[in-house]
Structures are given as C-alpha cells and as structure tokens.
N, C-alpha and C positions, 0 to 999 in steps of 0.2 A: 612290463608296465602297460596299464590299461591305455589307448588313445581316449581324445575327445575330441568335436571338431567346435573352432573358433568361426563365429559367422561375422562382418563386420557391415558395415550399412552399407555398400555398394553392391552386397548382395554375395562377394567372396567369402570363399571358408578357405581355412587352412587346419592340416594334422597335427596336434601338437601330444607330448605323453600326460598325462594327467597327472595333477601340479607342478604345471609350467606356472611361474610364473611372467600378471603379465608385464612386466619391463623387458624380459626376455623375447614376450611376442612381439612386444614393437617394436623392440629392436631389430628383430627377424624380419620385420614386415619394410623397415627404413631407420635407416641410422639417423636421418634427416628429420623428420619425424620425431624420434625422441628427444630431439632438441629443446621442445617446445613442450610435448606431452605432459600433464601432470599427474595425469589418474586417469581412467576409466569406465564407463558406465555398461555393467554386466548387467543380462537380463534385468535391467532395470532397476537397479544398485549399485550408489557410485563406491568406487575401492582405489585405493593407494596400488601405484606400481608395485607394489614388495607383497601383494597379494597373492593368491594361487587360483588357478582355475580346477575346480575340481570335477567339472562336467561338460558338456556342450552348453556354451555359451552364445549369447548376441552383445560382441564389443563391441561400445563406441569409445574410441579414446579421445579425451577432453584438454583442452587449452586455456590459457588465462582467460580471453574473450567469451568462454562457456562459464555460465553459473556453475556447475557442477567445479569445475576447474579455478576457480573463483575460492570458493568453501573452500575445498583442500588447502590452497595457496594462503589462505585466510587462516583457517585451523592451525597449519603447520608453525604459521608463523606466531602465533598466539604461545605455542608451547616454546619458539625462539627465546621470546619475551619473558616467560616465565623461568627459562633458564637463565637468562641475562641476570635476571631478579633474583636468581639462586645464586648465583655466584657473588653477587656483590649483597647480598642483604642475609645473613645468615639465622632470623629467626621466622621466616616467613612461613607460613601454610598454605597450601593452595589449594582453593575451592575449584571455580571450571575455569574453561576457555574457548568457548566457542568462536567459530564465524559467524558473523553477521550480515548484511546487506549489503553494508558500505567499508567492511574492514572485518575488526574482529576487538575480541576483551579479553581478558583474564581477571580473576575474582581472587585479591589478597586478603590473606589474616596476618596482621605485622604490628608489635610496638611504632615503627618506625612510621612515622608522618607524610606519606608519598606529596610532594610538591611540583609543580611543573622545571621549576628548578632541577630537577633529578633526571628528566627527560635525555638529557644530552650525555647523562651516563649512561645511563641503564641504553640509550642507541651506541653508543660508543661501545659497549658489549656487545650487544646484536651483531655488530659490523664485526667484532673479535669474532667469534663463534665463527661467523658464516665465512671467515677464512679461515679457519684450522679446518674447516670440513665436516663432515658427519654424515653420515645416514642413516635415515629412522630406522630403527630395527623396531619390529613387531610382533611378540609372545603373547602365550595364554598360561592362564594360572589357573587351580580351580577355587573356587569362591572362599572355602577357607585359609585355603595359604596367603589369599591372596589380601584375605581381613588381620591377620595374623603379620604381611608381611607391611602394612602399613600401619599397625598400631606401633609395630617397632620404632617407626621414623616418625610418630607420632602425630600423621596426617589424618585427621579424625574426621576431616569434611571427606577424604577419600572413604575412609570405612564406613561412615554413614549411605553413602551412595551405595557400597558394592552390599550391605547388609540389607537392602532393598532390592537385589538381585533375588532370582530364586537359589533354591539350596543346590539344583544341580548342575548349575550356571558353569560356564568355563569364561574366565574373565582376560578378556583382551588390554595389551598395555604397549606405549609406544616406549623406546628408549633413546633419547639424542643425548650421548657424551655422558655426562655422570647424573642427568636431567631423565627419570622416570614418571611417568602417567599414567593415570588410568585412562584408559582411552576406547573409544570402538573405531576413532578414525573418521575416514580415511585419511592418510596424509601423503605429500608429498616420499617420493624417493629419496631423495636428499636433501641441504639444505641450499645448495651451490646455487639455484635462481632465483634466493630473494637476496635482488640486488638494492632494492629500496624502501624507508622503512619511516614511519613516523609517529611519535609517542604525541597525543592529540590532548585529552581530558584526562580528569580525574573524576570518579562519583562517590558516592556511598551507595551500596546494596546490599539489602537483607540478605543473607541466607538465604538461598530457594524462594526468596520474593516474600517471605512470612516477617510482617515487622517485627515478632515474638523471639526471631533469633537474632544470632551475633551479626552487628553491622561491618561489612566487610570491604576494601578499598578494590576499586573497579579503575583498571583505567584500560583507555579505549585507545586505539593505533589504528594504523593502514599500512599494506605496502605492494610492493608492484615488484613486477620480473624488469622494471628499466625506472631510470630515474627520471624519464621525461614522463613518463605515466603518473609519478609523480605528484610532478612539480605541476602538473594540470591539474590534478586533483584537489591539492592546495588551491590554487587557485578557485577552482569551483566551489570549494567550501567556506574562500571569503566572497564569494558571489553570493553563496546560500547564506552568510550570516545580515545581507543587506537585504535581503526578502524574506528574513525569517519571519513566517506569518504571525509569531507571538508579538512580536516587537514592532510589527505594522500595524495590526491589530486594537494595539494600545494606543499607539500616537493617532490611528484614524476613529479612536470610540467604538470599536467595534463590537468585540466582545471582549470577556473577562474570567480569569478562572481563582476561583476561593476555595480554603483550606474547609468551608463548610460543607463545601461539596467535592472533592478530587475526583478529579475526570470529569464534572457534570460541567458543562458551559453554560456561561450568562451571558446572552445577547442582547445589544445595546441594542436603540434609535437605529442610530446608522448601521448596523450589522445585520438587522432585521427589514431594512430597507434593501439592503442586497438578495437577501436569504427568499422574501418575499414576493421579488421582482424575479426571480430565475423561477420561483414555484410556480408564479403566475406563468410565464412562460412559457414553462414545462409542462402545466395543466394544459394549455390551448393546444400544444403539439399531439398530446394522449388523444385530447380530445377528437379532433382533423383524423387519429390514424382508429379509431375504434375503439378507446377504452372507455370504460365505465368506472368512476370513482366510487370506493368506500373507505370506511373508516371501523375498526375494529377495536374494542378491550384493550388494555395495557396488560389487563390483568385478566388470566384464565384458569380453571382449575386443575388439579395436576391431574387429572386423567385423561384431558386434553394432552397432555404431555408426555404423556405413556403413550397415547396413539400415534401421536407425530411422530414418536421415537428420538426425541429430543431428550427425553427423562436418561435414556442408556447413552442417547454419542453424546452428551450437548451439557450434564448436569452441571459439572463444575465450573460453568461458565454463567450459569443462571442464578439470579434472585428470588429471594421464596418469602409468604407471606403467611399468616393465617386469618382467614373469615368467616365469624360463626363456628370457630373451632374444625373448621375443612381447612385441608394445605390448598394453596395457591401458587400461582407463581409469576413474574413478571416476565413479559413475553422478550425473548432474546432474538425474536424472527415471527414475519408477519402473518408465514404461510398455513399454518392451522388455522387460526379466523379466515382467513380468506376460503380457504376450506368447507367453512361450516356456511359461509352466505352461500356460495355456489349449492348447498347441499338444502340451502332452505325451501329450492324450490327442485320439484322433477323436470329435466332439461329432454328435449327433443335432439337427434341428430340435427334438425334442419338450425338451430338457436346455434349452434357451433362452429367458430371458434369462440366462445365467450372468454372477451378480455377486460381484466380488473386490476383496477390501478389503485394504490393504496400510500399516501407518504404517512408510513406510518413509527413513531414514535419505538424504540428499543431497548435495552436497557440488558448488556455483558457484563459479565466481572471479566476487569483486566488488573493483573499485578500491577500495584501502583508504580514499583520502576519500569514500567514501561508506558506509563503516561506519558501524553504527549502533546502540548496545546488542543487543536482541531486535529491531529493525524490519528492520536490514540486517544478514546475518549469511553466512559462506559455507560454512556448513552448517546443514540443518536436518531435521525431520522434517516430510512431509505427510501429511493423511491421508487419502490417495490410494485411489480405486479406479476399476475397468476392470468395464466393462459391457458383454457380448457377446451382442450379440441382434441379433433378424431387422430387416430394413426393415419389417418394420412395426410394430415393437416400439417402435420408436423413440420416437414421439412420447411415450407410456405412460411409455417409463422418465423423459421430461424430465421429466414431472411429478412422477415419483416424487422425483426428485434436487431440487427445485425447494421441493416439501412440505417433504425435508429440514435444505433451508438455512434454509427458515422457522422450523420449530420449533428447528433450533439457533443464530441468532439472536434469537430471540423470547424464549427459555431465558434470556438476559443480558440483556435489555430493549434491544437492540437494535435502530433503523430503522435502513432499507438499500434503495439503491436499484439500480437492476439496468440494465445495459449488454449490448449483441449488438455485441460484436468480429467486425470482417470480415474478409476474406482479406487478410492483408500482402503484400508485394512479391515475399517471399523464398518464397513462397510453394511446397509440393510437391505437386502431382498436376494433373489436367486441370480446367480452370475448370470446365469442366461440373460436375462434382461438387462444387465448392464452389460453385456455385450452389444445387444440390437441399439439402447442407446446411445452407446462411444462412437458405433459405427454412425447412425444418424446423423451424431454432429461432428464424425469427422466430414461424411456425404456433404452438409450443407456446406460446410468453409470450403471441398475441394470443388464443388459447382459453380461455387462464388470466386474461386480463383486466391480465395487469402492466403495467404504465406501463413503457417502458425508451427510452433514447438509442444510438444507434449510435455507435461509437466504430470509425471506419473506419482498414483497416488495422494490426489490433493485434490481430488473432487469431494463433493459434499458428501456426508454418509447415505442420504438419500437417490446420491445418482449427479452423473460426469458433468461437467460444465465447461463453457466458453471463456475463457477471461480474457478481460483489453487492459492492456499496461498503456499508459500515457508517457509521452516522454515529453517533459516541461524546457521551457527556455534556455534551460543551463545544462539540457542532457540528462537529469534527474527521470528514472521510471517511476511511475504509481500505480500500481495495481487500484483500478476504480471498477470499472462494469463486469457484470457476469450476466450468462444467462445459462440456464439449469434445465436439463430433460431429466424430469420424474416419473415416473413409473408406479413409486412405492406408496405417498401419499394416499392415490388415488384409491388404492388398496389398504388402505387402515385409515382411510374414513368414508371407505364403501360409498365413493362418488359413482355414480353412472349417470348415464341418459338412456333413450330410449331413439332404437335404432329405425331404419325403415321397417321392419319386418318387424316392430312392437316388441321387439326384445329388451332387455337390461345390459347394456353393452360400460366396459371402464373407457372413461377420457384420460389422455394423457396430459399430464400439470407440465406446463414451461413456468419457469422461475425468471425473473429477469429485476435486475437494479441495472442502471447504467450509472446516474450519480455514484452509484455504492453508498455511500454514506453522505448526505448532505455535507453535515459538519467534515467532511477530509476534503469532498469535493471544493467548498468553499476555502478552505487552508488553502489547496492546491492551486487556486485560481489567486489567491491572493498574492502567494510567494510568484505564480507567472508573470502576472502583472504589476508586480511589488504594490502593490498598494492603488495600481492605477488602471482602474477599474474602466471596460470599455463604455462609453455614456449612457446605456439603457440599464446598464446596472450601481453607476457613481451614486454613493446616498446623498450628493450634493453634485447637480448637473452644469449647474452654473453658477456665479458668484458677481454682484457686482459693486464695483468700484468707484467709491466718488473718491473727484480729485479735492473736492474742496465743499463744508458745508452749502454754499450757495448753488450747488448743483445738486442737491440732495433731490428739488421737489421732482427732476426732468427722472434723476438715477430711481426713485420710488413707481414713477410712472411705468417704466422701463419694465420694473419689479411685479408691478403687478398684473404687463401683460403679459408675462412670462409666467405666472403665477396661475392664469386665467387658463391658461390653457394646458397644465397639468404639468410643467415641469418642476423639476427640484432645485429652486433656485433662494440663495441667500444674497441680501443687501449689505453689503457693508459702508456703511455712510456714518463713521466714526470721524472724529475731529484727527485723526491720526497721516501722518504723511503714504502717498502713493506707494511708496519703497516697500515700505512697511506691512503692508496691506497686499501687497503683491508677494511678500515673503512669506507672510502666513497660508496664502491660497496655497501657495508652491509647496508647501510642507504639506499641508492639507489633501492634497494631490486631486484638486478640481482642474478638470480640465478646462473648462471655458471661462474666462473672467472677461467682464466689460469693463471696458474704462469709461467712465463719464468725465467731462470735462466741458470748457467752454465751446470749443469747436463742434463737440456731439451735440452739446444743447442748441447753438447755432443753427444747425445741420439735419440735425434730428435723425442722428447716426447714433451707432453706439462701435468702438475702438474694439476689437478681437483681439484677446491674448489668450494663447494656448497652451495650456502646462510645458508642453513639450518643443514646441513648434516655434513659440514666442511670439512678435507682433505679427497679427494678422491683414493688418489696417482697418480704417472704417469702413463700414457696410450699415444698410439701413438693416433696421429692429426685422422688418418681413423678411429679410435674403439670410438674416442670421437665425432666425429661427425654421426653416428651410433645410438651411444647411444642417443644423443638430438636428430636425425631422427626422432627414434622410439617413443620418449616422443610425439613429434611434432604429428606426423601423428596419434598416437591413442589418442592424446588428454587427456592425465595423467598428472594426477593430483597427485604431487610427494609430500610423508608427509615423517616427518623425518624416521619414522618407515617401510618404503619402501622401503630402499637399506642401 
C-alpha cells in the first residue's frame, strides 16, 4: 500500500497508508479527541469520519462549536428524523434534508396531516433510534442503478434529483438502520452524540422552491451533543420571538409587507423616520472620511451585464426587462454604474484614491420560502461604495474601511467577528491574481491585529472579501458588512488613469457595504433593541402628558418648545386618565414622556418618565432638554443601569 502524509494545523504530519480512514486518524492521533470530533475539514472539504483519505492531506478535525461541525451534527440529525418519520408513518416520500444556520429540515410528501401534536412522537422515536445504536454507512452507486434502485421504492423526489446528475456520475448514499439516502453528506460517524433534540415548526414548501410543483410538509428541529445546550437555545428562541422585528414592526407602524408585492417592503411614517435618520447619519460620516455621493440607473442594459460578468455567475438571481425591443435588466448590485461614472472622466494617479458612495436601490430573486420580513427581501438598499486607487493604496484604504465598520458597529453596542472569504469555484479572472488579493487582505487583518476565520470558497466570483458577523443581544450572528478587493472589474470595463510617467496604468476597485443591506440592517437593530430605539433614531423622541384638561394650555407651551427646536415630539392632551396614557407611551416604546400637572405648571417644570428607567423627577423644560441634547448628539445608548 501506497503512504500519504496527514498535515494538521499545528503544522505536524503523520504516515498514514492510503485510504485510512479519518476516524482511524484521530483516533491514532487521541482517543480523547475523538470524544468530541465530528468530522473533518480536508484540503478544504468538510467529510464525515467514515471518510477515506486518498492523498496528502491538510486535516482539520471539527467540533460542535465549529460551523463545519455544526452542518454535520445538523445534517445527520435531519436523516434521524426522517427515519423516525419512517418508521412510524408508512406512506411518506422524502424530498431533502439539510442543515441549516440554526438547526436543520426535512421536506415530506404524506397523506398524513403533520401537527405539532405529533412532535412528542416522531422525538420519542429519535430518542428509540439513538439507543439501539447505529452508524452511518456510506456507498456509491452508479447513476443508473441508482435511478432504477429508487423508482423501486417509489421515491420519485430522489430520482428526479439523481436524473440531474451527469450520466457518469457515481452517486453517493448514507445508510442508518433500515433508513437509506441519497446523500453527498458529510455526516456524523454515528449516531451516539445526539443526545438532544427538538421538533419546533411545521411549513408548507414547494418542490425545489417552484410554486408549479407539489406542496410538500417541511418541518424544522434542532439538537445538540447535551441537553443544556438545549434548553438555552429554547430559551433564546423565546427571547427571539419577543423581538421579532415583524411583530414590532407592526405594533410600532413601521413597515408592512403585502401579498402585492412578496419580499418588496412598505415603509411607513415612522419606519422612514428611522431609515432616514441612520442615512443622514451615515452620509455626514462618508462625507468627514472622503466620499463622494452618487446615484446610478436601476435599470442597465444587458451588455453592461455581460461585462460585469454578472450575466454568467449572477443570472438566475436577476430581473430582466425590455425597452424599445433591447433586453434590460434590473441591477442586482451597484458596481457596474459606479464603473461607468469613474470611467466618464480620465483620472490622474495624483486624484487617487477616488471614493464613491452610493445608497443605491437593488432588486434579487429570492425563492419565496425563504422570505423573510426585513432579513430576506428582493429588494433593498446597500450602502455601497467603490474605491479606486493605486496598488499600493490598497492596503491604507483596508484600514480605512475596517476603522469604518468598527465605529459603525461600536455605534449600536455591537461585537463582530470577522471572516476572509476565498475564491469560489465560479470564480472570474486568472488565479494568479486572486492569490495577490487573498494575500492582501489577509496582510491588512494580520497588521491590524484582528482575530478572523476563513471561510473558503464563498467570496464574490469577482474576487475574496472581508466579512463582519455581528453578534446581537441574545448571542444571535448576522452577517452584515463586507468589503471586496477587485481586480477583475477594472479589466472589463477598461478603467485606468494616468500614471507619473503619462502612461495608462489599471486601478484597483475595493467593494465595500457595511450596512449590507439597509432593510436587514434595520430588522437587526430592531430585534436588538426590541423595538426601543436609542433617541437619535426613536420616530417619536418624546411624548407629553397632561394630567388633566386645565393644564393643556402650560403642556402645548411645553410642545412647542420642543417642537421649535427640531425634536420629535407628540402631545397627548386627551380627556383620558394618566394610567392610561402612560400605558400607551409604554407600548409605543417612547422613551421620554413628561408629565404635566399642577405642580409642573406652578413650577414651570416639567415630571421625567423614562420608558425604562421610570420616574425621573422634576427638572426644568432647559436641563431636560440638555439632557436628551447630549444622549442625541453622542449617540447613547441608554440601559436601565445608566442613570
């Protein structure tokens, strides 16, 4: 038998014969170790222990706490479920089963009615299974036997998938107990560490997402290697249904979504008062570090779109139009206009770095089950800009953009941690240069000292990128900001300037969004805040309160010098009792309400109540409005435990 050698990230190899598999390495490597291990990540492909090595390898072996290890544990458990669902349901079909972000699914065809009701059996199975034991075995077939071997069993969602294979495919399948799959994996070695497990929703979904085919029941789980991982989880998921930005959203007027438009959002008064206040904002920051604003087409013609190279990675994500009998198409990303303004004029080396800021309007096809309030939407705004500067500019402006997302993160009390996406598959231009790239921006992060993970394969098809995950008040990540070294653009839309020596030299494009997508960004901040908006951004800053009609004329006065000087403030001088009126603010989620009453009008005070904080006492009309000044202008973010 031929050897290979195993290389693992502390930089040891080991001799192993060729197809070891690796459960066997890490076994060899620590018994201790495999306690925990779930899978693998080889030259940069994650695999199930029951895999084989069949060359010189770079292992990393992966844990629950690893994404990679995450998916597996997710995946495997998904085929659990499905088997549960075999054994107790005997006319079922089964379409897929993937991992997902927060768990996993499996996609049924069944007479049978799935209810939550049904939850506590189909786990009471799970729980059977996972003590008789099992481990995943792993075959290949080749693409006919393997069409042939599921029309038998009459699983027609399996042989439509494998008859989308090529013809000389060899088709991989997992086996747990009498439960078979079509599968590429990777899974779990056995099934002995899913010790915990829970049946959560029920959906309906199309077929492959096409409303044209059969509607099929979906239901959605979690589970974990321990029951207290859990029972936290649960818990943070009724955390998350108390901040759900759809159903805060509604009760604060925000925005609104209709079956006229699916995915497109309608932004109220107040939703646009938010929306408006972060833009402004956000424009005076651009403005302070060097950008220059534009605004570009919605709409461009598709040869713009052949040159971007959007028309080959990008098409089936795009909207298309015709005008004057030419194809068009709705811009799904901002960077070819930005492109073409750069290009309207001949640029000097000395003009550079030219930076261009654009909040510019987008428009994706996304499968409608996967819509999603503000998170999934098929249109939005990013706030996008294009940076055109020298090679050697480059690394300068990462920092620049880097500072950026800090301080606008930092801004909402937001941690975030940071990924280097590498070249994907579909990848456009010559490796060479996305090598100089990756290196680039790993140079910048390791200069700057950031901690990041690579996340291979899942940079843009034009070239690698930065990405910042946020992690929200309840532990929740959101992938929000990126920023992108290009290469390619610059070369299919023949940018140059003009160097010291009067030659025609290419700029390199930075890509950068930090919002990412307004409309998520905003979700995101809603669900942080539940609804309770820090005061430069509240669509309603202050609120005030008569106690009684005869102090209306002191509580108007009050109104309108607050009024006068540009805050957002509402009178409530209804014939209605104080309780009452202080219950609605509370719901409403304004922070500041004044009480008026006799003592204020005496006094010529006005009573502080604080959403959160509750009475504040009297203060005069100048020291209260001082004090919301200073909140406003330094942009604080006020917890109970802060005054």
């Amino acid at each position: 038998m031929s050897k290979i050698i195993v290389t693992l990230p502390d930089g040891s190899s080991r001799e192993y014969e060729k197809g070891v598999k690796l459960y066997d390495v890490c076994k060899d490597i620590s018994e201790v170790l495999l306690r925990d291990v779930l899978g693998a990540v080889v030259n940069g492909t994650t695999m199930g222990l029951q895999e084989t090595l069949e060359e010189d390898s770079k292992v990393k072996f992966v844990k629950f706490e690893d994404k990679e290890g995450k998916a597996i544990f997710w995946h495997t458990s998904a085929h659990l479920m499905a088997y549960a669902i075999q054994r107790l349901y005997k006319d079922v079909k089964f379409a897929i089963g993937p991992s997902i972000d927060d768990g996993f699914y499996y996609d049924f065809d069944t007479e049978h009615r799935f209810v939550p009701e049904d939850f506590e059996k189909i786990e009471k199975e799970m729980t059977a299974i996972v003590k008789e034991g099992g481990v995943l075995e792993r075959y290949e077939m080749p693409r006919n036997e393997a069409i042939e071997h599921f029309k038998k069993l009459g699983e027609k969602y399996k042989v439509e998938l494998i008859e989308d294979l090529p013809e000389d495919a060899h088709i991989s399948f997992y086996k747990l107990g009498d439960f078979v799959d079509l599968c590429k994996g990777p899974h779990l070695y056995d099934i002995s560490k899913i010790k915990a497990f829970k049946l959560l929703s029920i959906a309906g979904a199309y077929w492959r997402g096409d409303e044209h085919n059969e509607m099929l029941q979906r239901i959605y789980a979690v589970s974990f290697p321990k029951k207290k991982m859990l029972d936290e989880h649960l818990a943070r998921l009724e955390e998350a249904k108390l901040r759900d930005h759809r159903k805060i959203g509604k009760e604060m007027d925000l925005f609104s979504m209709h079956d006229e438009g699916p995915g497109f959002p309608f932004f109220h008064p107040n939703g646009m008062v938010v929306r408006n206040e972060l833009l402004s904002w956000w424009r005076d920051v651009l403005a302070k570090n060097g950008y220059g604003e534009i605004l570009t087409p919605i709409i461009l013609n598709e040869d713009l779109w052949h040159r971007s190279g959007h028309w080959d990675h990008y098409k089936e994500n795009m909207y298309f139009t015709k005008i004057d009998d030419k194809d068009y198409a709705i811009k799904p990303m901002n960077c070819p206009g930005s492109t073409i303004v750069y290009a309207n004029s001949q640029h000097s080396y000395k003009e550079l770095p030219i930076r261009l800021s654009e909040f510019g309007q987008v428009h994706r096809h996304e499968l409608s089950g996967t819509l999603h309030g503000l998170f999934r939407v098929r249109t939005f705004t990013q706030d996008d800009a294009h940076v055109y500067c020298l090679p050697s500019q480059v690394e300068d402006e990462v920092f620049k953009m880097i500072d950026l997302a800090d301080y606008l993160y930092s801004t909402f009390g937001f941690k975030y941690s940071v990924e280097l996406s590498t070249r994907p598959d579909d990848f456009m231009g010559e490796i060479e240069t996305w090598n100089i790239a990756e290196a680039a921006l790993k140079s910048a992060l390791e200069k700057r000292g950031i901690k990041y993970t690579i996340n291979e394969g899942d940079g843009a098809f034009y070239g690698p990128k930065i990405d910042f995950h946020l992690e929200d008040a309840i532990g929740r990540t959101w992938q929000c900001g990126t920023i992108q070294l290009d290469f390619q653009m610059p070369i299919n839309f023949d940018l140059t300037y003009i160097d010291e020596n009067g030659e025609k030299k290419r700029p390199v494009m930075l890509h950068r969004a930090l919002f990412g997508s307004l409309e998520r960004f905003l979700g995101i901040l809603i669900e942080q805040f539940i609804g309770k908006f820090p005061l430069w951004l509240a669509p309603v800053q202050v609120k005030i309160l008569s106690i009684s009609e005869k102090f209306n004329d002191y509580a108007k006065s009050v109104y309108d010098e607050l009024k006068s000087k540009g805050y957002r403030v509402v009178l409530d001088d209804r014939n209605e009792k104080i309780g009452k009126k202080i219950r609605e603010a509370q719901v409403e989620k304004v922070e500041y309400m004044l009480i008026i009453g006799e003592e204020e009008v005496n006094t010529k005070t006005v009573t502080i109540r604080h959403r959160d904080l509750g009475d504040q006492g009297k203060v005069s009309l100048d020291d209260f409005i001082a004090r919301i000044k200073k909140e406003i202008d330094t942009k604080e973010i006020v917890k109970k435990e802060d005054k």
